[in-house]
Biopython code that builds the backbone (N, CA, C, O; Angstrom):
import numpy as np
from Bio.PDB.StructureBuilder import StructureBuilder

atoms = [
    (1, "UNK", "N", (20.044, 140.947, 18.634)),
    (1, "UNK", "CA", (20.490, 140.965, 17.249)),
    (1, "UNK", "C", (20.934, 139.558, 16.837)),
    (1, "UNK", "O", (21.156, 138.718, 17.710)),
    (2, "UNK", "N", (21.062, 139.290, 15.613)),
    (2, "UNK", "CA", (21.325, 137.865, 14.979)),
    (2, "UNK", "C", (22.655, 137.623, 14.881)),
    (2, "UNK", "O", (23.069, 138.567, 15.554)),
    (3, "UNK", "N", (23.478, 137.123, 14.579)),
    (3, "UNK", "CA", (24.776, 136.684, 14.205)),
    (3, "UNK", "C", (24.900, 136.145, 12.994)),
    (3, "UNK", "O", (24.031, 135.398, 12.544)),
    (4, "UNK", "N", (25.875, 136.427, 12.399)),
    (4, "UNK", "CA", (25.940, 136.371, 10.702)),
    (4, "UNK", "C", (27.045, 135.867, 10.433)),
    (4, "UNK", "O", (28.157, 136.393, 10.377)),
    (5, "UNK", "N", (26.650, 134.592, 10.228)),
    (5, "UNK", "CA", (28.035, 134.040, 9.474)),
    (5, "UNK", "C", (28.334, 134.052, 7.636)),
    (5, "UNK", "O", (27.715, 133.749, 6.616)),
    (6, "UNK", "N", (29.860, 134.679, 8.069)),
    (6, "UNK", "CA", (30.413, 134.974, 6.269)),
    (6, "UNK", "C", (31.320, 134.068, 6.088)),
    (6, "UNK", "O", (32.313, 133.881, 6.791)),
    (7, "UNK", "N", (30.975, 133.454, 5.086)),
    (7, "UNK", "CA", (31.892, 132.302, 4.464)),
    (7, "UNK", "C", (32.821, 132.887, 3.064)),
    (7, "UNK", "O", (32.324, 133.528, 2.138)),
    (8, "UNK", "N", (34.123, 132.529, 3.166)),
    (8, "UNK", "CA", (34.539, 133.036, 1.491)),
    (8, "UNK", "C", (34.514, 132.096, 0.636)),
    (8, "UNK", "O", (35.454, 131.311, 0.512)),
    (9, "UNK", "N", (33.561, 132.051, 0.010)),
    (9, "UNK", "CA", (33.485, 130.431, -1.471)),
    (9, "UNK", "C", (34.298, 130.824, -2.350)),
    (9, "UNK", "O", (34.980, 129.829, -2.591)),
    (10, "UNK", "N", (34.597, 131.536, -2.885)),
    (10, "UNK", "CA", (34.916, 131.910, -4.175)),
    (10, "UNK", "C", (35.884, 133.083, -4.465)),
    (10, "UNK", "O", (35.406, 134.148, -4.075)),
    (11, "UNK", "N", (37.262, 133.215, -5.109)),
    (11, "UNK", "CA", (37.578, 133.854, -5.783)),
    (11, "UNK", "C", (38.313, 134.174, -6.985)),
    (11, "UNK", "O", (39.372, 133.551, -7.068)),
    (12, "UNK", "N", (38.075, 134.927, -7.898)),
    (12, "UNK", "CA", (37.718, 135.145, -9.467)),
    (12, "UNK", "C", (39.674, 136.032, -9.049)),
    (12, "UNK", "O", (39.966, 136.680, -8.044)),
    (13, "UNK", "N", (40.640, 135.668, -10.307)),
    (13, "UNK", "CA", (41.559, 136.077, -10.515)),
    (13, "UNK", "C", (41.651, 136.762, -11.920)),
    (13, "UNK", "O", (41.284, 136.021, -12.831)),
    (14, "UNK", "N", (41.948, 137.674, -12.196)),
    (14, "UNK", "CA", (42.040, 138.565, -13.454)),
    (14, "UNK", "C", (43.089, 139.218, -13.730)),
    (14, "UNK", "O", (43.263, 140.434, -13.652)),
    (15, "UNK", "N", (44.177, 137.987, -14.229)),
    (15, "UNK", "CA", (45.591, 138.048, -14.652)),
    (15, "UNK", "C", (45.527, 139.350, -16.009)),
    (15, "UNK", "O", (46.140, 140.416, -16.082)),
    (16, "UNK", "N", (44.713, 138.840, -16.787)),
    (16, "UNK", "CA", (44.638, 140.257, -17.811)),
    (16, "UNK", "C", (44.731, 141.695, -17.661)),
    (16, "UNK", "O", (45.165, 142.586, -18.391)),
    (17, "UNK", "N", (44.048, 141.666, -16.176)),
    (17, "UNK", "CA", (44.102, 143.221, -16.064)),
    (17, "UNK", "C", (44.771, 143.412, -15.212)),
    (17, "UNK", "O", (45.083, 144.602, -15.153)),
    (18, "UNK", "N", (45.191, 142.814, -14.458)),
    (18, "UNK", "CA", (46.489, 142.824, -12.786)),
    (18, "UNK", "C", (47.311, 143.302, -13.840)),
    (18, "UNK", "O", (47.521, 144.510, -13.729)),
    (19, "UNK", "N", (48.015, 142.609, -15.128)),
    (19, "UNK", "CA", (49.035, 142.945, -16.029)),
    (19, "UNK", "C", (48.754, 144.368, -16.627)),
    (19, "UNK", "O", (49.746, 145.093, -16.548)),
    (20, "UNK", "N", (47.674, 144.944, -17.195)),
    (20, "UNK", "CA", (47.510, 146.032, -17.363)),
    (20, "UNK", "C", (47.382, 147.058, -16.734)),
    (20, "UNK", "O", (47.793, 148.092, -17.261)),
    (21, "UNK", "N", (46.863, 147.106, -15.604)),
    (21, "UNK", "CA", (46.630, 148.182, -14.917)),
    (21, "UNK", "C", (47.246, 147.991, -13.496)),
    (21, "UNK", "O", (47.603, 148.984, -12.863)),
    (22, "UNK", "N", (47.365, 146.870, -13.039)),
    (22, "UNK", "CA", (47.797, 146.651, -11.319)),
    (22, "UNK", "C", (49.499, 147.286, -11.115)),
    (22, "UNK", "O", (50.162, 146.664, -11.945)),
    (23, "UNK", "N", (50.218, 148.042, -10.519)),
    (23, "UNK", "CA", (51.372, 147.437, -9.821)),
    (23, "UNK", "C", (51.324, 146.743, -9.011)),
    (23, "UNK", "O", (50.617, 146.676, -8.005)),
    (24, "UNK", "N", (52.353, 145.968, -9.533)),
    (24, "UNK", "CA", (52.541, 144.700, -8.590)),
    (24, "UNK", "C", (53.140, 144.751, -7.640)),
    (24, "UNK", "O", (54.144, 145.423, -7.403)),
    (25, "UNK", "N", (52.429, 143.847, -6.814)),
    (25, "UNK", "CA", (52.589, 143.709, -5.584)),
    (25, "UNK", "C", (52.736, 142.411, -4.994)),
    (25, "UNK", "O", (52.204, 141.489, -5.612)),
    (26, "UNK", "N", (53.486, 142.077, -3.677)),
    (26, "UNK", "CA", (53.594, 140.224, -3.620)),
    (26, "UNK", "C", (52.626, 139.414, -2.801)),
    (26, "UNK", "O", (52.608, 138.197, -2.617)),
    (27, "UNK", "N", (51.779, 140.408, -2.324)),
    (27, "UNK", "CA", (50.453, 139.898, -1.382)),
    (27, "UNK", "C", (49.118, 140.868, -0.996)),
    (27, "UNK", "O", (48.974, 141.881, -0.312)),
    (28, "UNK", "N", (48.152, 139.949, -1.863)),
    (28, "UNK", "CA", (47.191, 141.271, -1.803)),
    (28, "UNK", "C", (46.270, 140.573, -1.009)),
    (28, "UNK", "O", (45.466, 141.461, -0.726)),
    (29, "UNK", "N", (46.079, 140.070, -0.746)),
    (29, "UNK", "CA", (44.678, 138.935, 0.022)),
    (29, "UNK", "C", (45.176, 137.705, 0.694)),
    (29, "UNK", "O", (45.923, 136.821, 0.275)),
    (30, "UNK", "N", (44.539, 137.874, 1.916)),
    (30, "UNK", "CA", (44.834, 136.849, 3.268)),
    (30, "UNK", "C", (43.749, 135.718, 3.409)),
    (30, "UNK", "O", (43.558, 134.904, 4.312)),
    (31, "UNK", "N", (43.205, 135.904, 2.408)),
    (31, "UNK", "CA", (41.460, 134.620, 2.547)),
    (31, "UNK", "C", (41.468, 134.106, 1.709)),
    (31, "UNK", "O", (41.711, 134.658, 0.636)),
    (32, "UNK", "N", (41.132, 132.442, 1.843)),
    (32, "UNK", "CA", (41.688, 131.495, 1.854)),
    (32, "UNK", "C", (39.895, 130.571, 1.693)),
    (32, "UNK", "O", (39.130, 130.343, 2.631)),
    (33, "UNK", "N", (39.719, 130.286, 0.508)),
    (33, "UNK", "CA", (38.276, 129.735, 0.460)),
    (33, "UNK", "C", (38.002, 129.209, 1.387)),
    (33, "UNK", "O", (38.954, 128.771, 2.033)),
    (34, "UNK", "N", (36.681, 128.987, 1.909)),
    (34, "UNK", "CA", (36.290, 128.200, 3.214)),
    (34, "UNK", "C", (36.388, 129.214, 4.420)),
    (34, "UNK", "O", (35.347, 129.255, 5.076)),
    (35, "UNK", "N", (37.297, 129.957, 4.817)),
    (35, "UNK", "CA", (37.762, 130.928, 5.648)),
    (35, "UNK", "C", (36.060, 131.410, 6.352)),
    (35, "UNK", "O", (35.322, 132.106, 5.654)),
    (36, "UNK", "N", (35.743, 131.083, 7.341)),
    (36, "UNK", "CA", (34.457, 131.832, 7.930)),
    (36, "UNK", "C", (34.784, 132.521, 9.077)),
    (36, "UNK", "O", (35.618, 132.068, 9.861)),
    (37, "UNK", "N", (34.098, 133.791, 9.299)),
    (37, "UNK", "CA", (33.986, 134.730, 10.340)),
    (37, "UNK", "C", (32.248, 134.565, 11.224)),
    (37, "UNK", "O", (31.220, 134.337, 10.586)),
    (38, "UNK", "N", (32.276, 134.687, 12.281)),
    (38, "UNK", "CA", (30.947, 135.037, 12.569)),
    (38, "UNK", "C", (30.944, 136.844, 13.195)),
    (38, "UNK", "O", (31.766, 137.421, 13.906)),
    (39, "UNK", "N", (29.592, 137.364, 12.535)),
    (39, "UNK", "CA", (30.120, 138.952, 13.300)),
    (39, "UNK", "C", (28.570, 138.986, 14.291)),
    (39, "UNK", "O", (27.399, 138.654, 14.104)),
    (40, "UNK", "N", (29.233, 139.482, 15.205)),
    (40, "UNK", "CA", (28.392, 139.408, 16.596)),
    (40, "UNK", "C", (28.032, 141.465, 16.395)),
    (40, "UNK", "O", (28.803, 142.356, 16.039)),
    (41, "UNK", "N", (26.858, 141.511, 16.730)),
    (41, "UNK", "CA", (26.075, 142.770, 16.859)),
    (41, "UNK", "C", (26.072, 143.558, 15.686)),
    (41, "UNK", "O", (25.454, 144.622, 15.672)),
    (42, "UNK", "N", (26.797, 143.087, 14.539)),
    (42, "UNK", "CA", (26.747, 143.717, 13.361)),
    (42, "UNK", "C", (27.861, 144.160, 13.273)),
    (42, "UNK", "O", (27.905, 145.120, 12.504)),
    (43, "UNK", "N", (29.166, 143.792, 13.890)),
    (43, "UNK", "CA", (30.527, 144.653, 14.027)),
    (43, "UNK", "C", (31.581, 143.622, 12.945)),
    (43, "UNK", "O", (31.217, 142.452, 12.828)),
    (44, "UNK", "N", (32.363, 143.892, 12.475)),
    (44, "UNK", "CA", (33.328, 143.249, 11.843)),
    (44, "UNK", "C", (34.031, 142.302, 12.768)),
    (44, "UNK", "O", (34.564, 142.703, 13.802)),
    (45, "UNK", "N", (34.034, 140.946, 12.369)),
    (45, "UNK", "CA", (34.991, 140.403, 13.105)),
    (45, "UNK", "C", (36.264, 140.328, 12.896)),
    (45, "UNK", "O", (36.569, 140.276, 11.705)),
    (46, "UNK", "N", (37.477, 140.296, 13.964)),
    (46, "UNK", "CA", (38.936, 140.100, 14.055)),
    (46, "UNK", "C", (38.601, 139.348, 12.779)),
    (46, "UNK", "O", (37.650, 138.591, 12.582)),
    (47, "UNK", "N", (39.809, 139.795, 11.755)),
    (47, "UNK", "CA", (40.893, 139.085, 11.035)),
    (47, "UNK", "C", (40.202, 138.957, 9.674)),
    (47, "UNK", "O", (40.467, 138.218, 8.725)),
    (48, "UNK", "N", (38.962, 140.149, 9.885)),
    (48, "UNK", "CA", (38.122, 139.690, 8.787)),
    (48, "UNK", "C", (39.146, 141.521, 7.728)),
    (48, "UNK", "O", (39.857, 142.433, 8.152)),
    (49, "UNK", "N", (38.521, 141.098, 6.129)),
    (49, "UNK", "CA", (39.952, 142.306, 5.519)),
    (49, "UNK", "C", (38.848, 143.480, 5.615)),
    (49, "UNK", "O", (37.695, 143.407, 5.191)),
    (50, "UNK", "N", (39.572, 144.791, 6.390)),
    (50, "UNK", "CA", (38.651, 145.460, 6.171)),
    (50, "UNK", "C", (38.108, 145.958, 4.782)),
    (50, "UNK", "O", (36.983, 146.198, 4.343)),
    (51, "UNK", "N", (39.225, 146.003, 4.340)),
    (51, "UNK", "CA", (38.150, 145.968, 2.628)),
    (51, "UNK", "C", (37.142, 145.848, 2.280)),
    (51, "UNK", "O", (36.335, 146.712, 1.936)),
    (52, "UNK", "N", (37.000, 144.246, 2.340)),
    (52, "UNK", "CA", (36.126, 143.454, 2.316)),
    (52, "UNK", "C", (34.591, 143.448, 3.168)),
    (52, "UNK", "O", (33.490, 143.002, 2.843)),
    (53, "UNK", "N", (35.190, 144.327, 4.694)),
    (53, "UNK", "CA", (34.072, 144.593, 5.146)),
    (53, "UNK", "C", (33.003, 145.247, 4.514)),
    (53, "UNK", "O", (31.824, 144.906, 4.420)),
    (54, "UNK", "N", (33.718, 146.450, 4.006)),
    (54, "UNK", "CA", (33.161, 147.661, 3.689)),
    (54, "UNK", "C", (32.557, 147.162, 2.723)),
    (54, "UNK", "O", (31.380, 147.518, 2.774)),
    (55, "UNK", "N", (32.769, 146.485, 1.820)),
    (55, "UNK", "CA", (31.855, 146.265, 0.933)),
    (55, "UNK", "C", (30.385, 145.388, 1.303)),
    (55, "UNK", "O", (29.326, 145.373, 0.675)),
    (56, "UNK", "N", (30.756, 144.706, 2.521)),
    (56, "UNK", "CA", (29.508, 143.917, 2.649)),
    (56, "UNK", "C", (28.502, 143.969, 4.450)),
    (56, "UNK", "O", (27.570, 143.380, 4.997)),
    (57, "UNK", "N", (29.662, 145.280, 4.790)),
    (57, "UNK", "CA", (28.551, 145.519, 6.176)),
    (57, "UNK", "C", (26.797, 146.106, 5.806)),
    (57, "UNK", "O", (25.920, 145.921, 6.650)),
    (58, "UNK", "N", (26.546, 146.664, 4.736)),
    (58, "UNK", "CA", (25.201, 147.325, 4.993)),
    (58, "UNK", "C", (24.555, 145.917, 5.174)),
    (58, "UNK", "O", (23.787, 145.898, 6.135)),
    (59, "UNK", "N", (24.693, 144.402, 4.319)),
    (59, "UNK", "CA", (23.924, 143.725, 4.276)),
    (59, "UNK", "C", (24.200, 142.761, 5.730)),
    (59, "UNK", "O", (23.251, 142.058, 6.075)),
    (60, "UNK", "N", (25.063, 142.730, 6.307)),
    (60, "UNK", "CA", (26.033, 142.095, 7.885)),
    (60, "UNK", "C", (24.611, 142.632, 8.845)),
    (60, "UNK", "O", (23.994, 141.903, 9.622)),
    (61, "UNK", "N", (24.288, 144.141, 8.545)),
    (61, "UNK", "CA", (24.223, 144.965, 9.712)),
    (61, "UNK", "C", (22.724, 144.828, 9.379)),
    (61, "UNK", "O", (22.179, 144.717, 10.477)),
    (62, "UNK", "N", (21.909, 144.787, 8.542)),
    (62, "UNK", "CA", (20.857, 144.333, 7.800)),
    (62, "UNK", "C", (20.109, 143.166, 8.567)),
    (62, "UNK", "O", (19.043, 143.298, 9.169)),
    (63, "UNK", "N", (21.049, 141.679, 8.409)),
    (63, "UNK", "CA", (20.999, 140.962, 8.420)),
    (63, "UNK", "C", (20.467, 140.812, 9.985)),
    (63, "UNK", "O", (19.378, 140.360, 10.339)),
    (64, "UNK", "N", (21.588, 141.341, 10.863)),
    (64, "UNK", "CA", (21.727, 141.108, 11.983)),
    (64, "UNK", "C", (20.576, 141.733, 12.568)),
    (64, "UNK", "O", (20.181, 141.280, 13.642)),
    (65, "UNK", "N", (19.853, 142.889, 11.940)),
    (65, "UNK", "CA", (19.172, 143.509, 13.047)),
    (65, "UNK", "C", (17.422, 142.691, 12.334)),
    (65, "UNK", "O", (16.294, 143.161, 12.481)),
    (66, "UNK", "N", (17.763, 141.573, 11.697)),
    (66, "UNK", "CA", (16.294, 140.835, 11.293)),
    (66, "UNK", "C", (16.114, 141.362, 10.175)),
    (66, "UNK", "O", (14.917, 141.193, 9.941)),
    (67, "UNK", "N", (16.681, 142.024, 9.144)),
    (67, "UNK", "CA", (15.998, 142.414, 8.202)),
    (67, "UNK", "C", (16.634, 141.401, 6.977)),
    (67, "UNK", "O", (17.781, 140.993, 7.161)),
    (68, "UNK", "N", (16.162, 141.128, 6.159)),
    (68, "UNK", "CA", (16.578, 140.379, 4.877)),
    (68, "UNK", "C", (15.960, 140.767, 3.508)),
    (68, "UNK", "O", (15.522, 141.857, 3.140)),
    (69, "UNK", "N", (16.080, 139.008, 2.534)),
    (69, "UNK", "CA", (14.946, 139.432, 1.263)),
    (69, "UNK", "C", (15.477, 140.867, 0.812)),
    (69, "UNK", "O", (14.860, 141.927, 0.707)),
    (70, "UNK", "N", (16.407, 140.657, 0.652)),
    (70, "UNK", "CA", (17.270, 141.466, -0.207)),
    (70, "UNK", "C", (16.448, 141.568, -1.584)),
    (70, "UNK", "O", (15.700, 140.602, -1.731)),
    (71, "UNK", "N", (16.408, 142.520, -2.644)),
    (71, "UNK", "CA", (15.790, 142.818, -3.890)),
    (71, "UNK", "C", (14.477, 141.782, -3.960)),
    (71, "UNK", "O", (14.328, 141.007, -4.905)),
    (72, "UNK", "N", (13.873, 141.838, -3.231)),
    (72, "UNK", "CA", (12.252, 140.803, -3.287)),
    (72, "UNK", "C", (12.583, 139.704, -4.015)),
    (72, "UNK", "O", (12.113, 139.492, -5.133)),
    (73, "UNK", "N", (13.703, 138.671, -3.222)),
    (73, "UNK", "CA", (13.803, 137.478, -3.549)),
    (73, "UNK", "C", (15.306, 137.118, -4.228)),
    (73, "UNK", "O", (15.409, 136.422, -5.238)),
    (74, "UNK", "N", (15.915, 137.427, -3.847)),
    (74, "UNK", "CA", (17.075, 137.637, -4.710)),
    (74, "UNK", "C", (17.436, 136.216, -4.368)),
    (74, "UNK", "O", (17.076, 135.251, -5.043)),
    (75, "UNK", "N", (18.062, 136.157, -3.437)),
    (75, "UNK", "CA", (18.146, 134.589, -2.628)),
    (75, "UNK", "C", (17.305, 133.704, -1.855)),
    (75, "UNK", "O", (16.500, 133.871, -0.939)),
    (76, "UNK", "N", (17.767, 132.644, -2.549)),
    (76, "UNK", "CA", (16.826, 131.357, -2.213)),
    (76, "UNK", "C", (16.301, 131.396, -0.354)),
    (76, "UNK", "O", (15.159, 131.440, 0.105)),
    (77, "UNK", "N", (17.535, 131.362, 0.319)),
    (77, "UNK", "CA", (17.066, 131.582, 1.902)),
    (77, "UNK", "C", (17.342, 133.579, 1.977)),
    (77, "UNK", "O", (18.198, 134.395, 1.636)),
    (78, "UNK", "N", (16.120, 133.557, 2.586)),
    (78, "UNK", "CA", (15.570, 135.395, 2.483)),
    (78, "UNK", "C", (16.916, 135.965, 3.179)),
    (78, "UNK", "O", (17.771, 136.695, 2.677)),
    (79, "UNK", "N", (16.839, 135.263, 4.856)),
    (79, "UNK", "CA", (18.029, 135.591, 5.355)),
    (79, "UNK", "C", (19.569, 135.175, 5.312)),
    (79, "UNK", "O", (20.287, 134.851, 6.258)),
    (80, "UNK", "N", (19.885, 135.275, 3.943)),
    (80, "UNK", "CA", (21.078, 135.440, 3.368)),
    (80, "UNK", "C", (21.559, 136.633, 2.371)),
    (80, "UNK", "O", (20.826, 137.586, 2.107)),
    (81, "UNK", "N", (22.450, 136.527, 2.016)),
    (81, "UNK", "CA", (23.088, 137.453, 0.619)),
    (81, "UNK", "C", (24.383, 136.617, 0.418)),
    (81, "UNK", "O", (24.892, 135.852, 1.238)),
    (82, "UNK", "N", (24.910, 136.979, -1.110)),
    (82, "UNK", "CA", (26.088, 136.580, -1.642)),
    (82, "UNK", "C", (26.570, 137.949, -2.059)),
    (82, "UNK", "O", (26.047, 138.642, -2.932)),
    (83, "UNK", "N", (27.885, 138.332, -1.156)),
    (83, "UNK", "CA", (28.587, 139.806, -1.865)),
    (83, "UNK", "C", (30.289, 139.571, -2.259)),
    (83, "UNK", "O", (30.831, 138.535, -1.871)),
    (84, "UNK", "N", (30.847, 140.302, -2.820)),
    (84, "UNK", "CA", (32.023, 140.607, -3.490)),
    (84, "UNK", "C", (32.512, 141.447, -2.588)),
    (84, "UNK", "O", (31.905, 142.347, -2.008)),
    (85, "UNK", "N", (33.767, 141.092, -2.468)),
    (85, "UNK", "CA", (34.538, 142.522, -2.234)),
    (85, "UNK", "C", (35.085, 143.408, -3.373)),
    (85, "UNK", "O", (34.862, 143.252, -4.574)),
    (86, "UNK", "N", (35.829, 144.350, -2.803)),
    (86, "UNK", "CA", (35.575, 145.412, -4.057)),
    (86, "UNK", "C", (37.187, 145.334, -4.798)),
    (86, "UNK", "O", (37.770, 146.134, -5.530)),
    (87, "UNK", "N", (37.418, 144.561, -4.477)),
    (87, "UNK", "CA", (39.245, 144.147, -5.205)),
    (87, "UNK", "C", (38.825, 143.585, -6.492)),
    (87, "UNK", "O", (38.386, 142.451, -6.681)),
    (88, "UNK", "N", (39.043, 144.676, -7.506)),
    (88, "UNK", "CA", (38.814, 144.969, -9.310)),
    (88, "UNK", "C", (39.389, 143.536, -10.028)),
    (88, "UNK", "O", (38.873, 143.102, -11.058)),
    (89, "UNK", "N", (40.693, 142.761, -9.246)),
    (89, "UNK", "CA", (41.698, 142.013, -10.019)),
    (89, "UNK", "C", (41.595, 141.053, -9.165)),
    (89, "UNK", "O", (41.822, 139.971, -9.707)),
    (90, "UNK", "N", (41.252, 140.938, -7.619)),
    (90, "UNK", "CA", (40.780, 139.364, -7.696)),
    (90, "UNK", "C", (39.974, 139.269, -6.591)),
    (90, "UNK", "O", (40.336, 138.549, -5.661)),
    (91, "UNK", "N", (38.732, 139.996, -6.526)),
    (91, "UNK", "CA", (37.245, 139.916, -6.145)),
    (91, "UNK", "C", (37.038, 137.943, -5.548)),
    (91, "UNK", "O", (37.137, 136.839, -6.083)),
    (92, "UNK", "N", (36.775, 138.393, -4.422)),
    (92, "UNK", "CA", (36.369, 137.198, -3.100)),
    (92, "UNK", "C", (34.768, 137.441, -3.214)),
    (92, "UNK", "O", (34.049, 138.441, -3.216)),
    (93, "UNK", "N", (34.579, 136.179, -3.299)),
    (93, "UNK", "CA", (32.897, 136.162, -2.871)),
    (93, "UNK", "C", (32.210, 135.694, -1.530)),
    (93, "UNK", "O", (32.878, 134.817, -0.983)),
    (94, "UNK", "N", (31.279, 135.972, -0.979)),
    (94, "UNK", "CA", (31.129, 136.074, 0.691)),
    (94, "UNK", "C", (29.887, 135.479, 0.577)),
    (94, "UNK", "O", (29.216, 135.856, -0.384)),
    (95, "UNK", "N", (29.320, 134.494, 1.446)),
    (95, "UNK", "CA", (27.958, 134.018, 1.743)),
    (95, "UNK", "C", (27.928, 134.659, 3.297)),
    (95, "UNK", "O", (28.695, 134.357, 4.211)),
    (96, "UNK", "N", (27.053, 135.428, 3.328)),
    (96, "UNK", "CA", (26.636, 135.818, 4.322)),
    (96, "UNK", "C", (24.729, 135.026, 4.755)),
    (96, "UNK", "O", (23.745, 134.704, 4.089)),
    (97, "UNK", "N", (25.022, 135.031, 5.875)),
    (97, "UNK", "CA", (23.812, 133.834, 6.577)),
    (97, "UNK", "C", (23.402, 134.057, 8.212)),
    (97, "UNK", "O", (23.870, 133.755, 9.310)),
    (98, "UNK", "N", (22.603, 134.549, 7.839)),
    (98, "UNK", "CA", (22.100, 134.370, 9.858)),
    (98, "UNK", "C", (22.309, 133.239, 10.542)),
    (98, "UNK", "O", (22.162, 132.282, 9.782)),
    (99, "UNK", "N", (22.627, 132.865, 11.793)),
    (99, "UNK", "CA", (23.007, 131.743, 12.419)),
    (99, "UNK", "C", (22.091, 131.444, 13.745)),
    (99, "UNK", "O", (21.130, 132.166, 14.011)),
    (100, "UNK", "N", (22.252, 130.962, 14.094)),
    (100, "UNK", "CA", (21.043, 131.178, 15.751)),
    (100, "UNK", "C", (22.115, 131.296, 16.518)),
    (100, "UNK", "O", (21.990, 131.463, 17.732)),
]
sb = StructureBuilder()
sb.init_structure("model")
sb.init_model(0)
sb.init_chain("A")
sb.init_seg("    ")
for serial, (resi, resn, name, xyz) in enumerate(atoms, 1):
    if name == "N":
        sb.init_residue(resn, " ", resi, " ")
    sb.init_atom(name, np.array(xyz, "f"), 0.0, 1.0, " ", f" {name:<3s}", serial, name[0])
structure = sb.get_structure()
């Protein structure tokens, strides 16, 4: 199987609606742009949020077992994807990438 490295580039904060709809809370997210995991056999790695997994193992587990070319071309390199986690108010973005 391949090894898949997830990088976190990006995340989007949405003070508008944290105020409307969120209780607050004083720590919702431990990742930290740049932050990379590698996941070995398709398994989540330590320290990665499970949250976050869940939203982006089908394409981890995908990835790993050789399959790519996600939506016939979606991304520039086949064996990649870019996913979100599923946090409504401040959504992390993930580069996921096969590695040798």
């Amino acid at each position: 199987m391949n090894r898949v490295k997830i990088t976190a580039i990006r995340q989007s904060v949405y003070t508008d609606l944290m105020a409307q709809y969120e209780n607050p809370i004083e720590h919702a997210c431990e990742i930290n742009m740049g932050d990379a995991w590698v996941s070995t056999d398709g398994e989540r790695p330590a320290g990665l949020c499970a949250s976050a997994w869940e939203s982006m193992r089908p394409f981890v587990q995908a990835l790993a077992r050789g399959e790519g070319n996600f939506y016939d071309g979606w991304m520039r390199n086949p064996m990649s994807a870019m996913i979100s986690c599923n946090d409504g108010f401040r959504p992390v973005s993930f580069y996921l990438e096969v590695i040798e």
